[in-house]
N, C-alpha and C positions, 0 to 999 in steps of 0.2 A: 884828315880828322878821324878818328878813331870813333867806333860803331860802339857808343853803349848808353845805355839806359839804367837808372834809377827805380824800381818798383815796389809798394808796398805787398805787404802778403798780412790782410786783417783774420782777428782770430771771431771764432763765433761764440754761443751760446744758446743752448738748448732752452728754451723756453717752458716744455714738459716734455719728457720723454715716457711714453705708454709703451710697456711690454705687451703686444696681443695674443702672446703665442709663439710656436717654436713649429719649423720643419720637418720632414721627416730626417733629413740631413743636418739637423743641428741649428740651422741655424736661425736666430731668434726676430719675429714680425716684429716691428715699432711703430710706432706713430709719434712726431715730436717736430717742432718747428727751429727751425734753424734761424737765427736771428747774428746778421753782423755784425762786430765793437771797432771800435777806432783804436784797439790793443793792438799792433800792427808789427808783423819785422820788417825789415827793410833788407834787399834784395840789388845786387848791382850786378848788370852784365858788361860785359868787355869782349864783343867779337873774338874769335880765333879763327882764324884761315884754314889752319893744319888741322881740324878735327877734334882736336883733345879736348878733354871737359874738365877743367879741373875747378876747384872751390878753396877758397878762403875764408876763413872762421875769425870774422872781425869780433868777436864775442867770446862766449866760450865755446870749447871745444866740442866738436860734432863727429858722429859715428862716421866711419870712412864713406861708406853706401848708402849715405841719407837720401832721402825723399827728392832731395834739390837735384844730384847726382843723377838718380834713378831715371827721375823725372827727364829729364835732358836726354837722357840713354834711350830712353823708350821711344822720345820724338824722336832722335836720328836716326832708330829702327826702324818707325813705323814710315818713313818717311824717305829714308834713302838718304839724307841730308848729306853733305860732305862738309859744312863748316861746323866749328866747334865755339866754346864759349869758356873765360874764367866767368866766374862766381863770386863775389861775395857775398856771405850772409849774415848781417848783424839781428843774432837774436834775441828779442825781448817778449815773445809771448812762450808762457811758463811752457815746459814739456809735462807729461801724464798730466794734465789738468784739463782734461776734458771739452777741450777749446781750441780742437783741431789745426794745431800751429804750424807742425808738419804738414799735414793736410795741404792749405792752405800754401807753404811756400811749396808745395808740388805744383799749383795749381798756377800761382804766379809763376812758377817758372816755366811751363810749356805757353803761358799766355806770351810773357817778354822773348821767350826764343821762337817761337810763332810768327810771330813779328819782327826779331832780330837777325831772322835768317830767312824774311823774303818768302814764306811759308803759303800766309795766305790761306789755312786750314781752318772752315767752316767747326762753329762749336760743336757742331757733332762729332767730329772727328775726335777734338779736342777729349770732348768728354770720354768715348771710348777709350783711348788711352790714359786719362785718369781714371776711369773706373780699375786697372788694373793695375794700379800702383796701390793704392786705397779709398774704402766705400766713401769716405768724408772727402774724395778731391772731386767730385762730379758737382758736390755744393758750389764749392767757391768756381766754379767754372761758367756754374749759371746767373751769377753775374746780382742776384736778389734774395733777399730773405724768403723760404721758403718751406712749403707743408713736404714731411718727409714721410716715405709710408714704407711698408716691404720689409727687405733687408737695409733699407738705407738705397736703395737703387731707384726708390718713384722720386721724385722732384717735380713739385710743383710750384715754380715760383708765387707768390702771392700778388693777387692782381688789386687792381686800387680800391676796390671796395671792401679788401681787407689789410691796406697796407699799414705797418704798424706806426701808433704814434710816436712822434717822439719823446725820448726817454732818458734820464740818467740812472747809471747802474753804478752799484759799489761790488767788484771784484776780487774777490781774495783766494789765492793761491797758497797754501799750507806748503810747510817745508816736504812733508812728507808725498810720496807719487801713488799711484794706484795700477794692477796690470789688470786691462782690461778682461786677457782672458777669466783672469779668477774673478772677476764677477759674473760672467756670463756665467759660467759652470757652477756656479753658489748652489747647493741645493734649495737654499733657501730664497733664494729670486723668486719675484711674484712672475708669475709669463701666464697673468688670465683678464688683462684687462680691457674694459669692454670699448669698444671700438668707438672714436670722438669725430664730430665732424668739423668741418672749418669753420662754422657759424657758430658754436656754441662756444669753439676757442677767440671768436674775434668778438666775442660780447665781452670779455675783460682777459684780453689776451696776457698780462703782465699777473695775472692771480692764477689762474686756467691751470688745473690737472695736477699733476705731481712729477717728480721723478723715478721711476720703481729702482732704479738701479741702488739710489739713495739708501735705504736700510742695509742692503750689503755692504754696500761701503763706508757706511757708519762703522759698522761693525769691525770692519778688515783695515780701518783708519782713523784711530780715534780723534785727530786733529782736524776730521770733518765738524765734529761735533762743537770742537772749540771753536773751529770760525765762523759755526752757524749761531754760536752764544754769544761772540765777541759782534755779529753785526743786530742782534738782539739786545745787544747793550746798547747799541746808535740809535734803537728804534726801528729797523730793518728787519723783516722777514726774508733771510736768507733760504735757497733752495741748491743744491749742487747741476753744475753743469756737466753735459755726458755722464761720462764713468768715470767723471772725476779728478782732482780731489778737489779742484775748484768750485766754490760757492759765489752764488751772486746773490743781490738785490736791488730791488727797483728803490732810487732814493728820492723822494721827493718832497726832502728839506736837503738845506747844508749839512754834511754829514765832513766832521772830522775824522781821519781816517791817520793821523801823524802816530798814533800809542801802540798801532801792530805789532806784533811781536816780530821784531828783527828777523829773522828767518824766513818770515812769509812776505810775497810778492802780493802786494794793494795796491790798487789805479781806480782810478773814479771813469769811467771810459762814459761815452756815448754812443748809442746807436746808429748805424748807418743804414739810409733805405737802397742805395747802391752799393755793390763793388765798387772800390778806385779803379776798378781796368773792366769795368763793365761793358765798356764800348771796343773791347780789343779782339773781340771774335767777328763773325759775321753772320751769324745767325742770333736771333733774340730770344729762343728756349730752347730748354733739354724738354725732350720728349720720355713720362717715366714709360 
C-alpha cells in the first residue's frame, strides 16, 4: 500500500493589526490576532523512497520554489531525512490577499511530512524551521488562533478565557494583489500606535482596533475600497485582512453574496477554534 495522506492547509485573518513602532533594523513592532477560516487548500503527499521532492499543480500554476518545495527542502536539511515526497497542491485560498495561504501550506507541509517520514519532531523544532521560511508559518504551526506581538515572532495561543466566539465572516478577495514590501515602506504608514492588551481585545473581539496597514493600501489599491462599499451595501462593516487586498466581515444576517464582480474571489467561511492538524505535533505551544 502506498504511504500518503490528504491534508488541509486553512488560511487566516487578522482580526486588527496595530503598527507600534519600527526597529532600529527596519523592521516594523505589531500587535494583531490571528484568527483561523475554513478557506482552506488542500495538500496530498505520496511517499518517495529516492529523495526527490517534487509537486504538482492540481490548480493553477505555482512559482517553481514555492513555500510547499522550500518547506519540504528545509525539513530534509534540518533533519538528515533520506526519503523524499510528490506533492499535490489544489489551490483555493487567494495569493497577495493578506490570508497567509502560502504561509499556511508551508506549515501543513512540514506537519504531513513530519509525520510521513517517521519524524517524530517536537513543535519546537517544527516551528524553528518555519520561522525561516516565513514570519506567518510559526502561526499555523501553533495549532490555535492567537495574540501576535513583535515582529510577528511572539505567539501566544489564546487560552479559554479568551477563546473566540463563534462566527460567520463574508470574505472578499479583489482581482487586483498588493506587495507587501510597499506598504511597509509607505511614508505614510502610521507605526505610532499605542500598545493594546488582550482584555480590552476580547471585550468585543469582532469590532476591536483597526487595521494601520489599511489606508496605504486603500490608497496603492483602489479596489479595496470597492469591496469595502460592496460589503457596505449587505449591511457589512468590512476591514481588510493583513496587507491585504482581502477584506472581511463579521455577518450576522443571511448575506447574499451571488452579484460580486466576476473577477473577485467571495466565500462566506467560518471560523475555526482549532487547526485540522493541531494534534500532529508533540508539543502543545510555541514559546514567543
Amino acid at each position: 500500500m502506498r504511504a500518503l495522506y490528504d491534508v488541509p492547509a486553512p488560511a487566516k485573518l487578522n482580526l486588527f493589526l496595530h503598527v507600534t513602532g519600527r526597529r532600529p533594523d527596519g523592521y516594523h513592532l505589531l500587535q494583531s490576532v490571528f484568527m483561523l477560516i475554513d478557506w482552506c487548500d488542500t495538500l496530498h503527499f505520496e511517499l518517495r523512497a529516492d529523495g526527490a521532492i517534487s509537486r504538482e499543480d492540481l490548480t493553477q500554476p505555482l512559482p517553481a520554489d514555492d513555500l510547499v518545495v522550500r518547506a519540504a527542502r528545509a525539513l530534509q536539511a534540518a533533519t538528515g531525512c533520506g526519503l523524499g515526497a510528490h506533492i499535490g497542491v489544489h489551490k483555493r485560498v487567494p495569493a497577495q490577499a493578506g490570508m497567509g495561504g502560502g504561509s499556511s501550506d508551508a506549515a501543513s507541509t512540514l506537519l504531513a511530512l513530519n509525520r510521513l517520514w517517521g519524524l517524530g519532531l517536537p513543535r519546537a523544532r517544527l516551528h524553528a524551521i518555519g520561522l525561516g521560511l516565513g514570519a506567518d508559518v510559526p502561526f499555523f504551526l501553533c495549532g490555535r488562533n492567537a495574540w501576535v506581538e513583535g515582529i510577528g515572532d511572539i505567539i501566544r495561543p489564546l487560552d479559554l478565557e479568551h477563546q473566540l466566539p463563534d462566527a460567520s465572516f463574508a470574505v472578499v478577495k479583489p482581482a487586483a494583489g498588493l506587495d507587501t514590501k510597499a506598504i511597509f515602506s509607505h511614508p505614510s504608514l502610521k507605526r505610532d500606535s499605542s500598545c493594546a492588551t488582550i482584555q480590552s481585545f476580547a471585550a468585543m473581539p469582532y469590532q476591536f482596533g483597526s487595521n494601520d496597514l489599511q489606508p496605504v493600501a486603500q490608497a496603492l489599491c483602489p479596489e479595496i475600497d470597492q469591496a469595502i462599499d460592496w460589503l457596505a451595501s449587505k449591511g457589512l462593516r468590512g476591514r481588510m485582512t493583513g496587507s491585504g487586498s482581502a477584506v472581511f466581515a463579521q455577518a450576522t444576517h443571511a448575506v447574499d453574496l451571488h452579484d460580486a464582480p466576476a473577477a473577485w474571489q467571495v466565500k462566506m467561511c467560518e471560523n475555526l477554534g482549532l487547526h485540522p492538524l493541531s494534534d500532529w505535533a508533540l508539543d502543545e505551544r510555541i514559546k514567543g
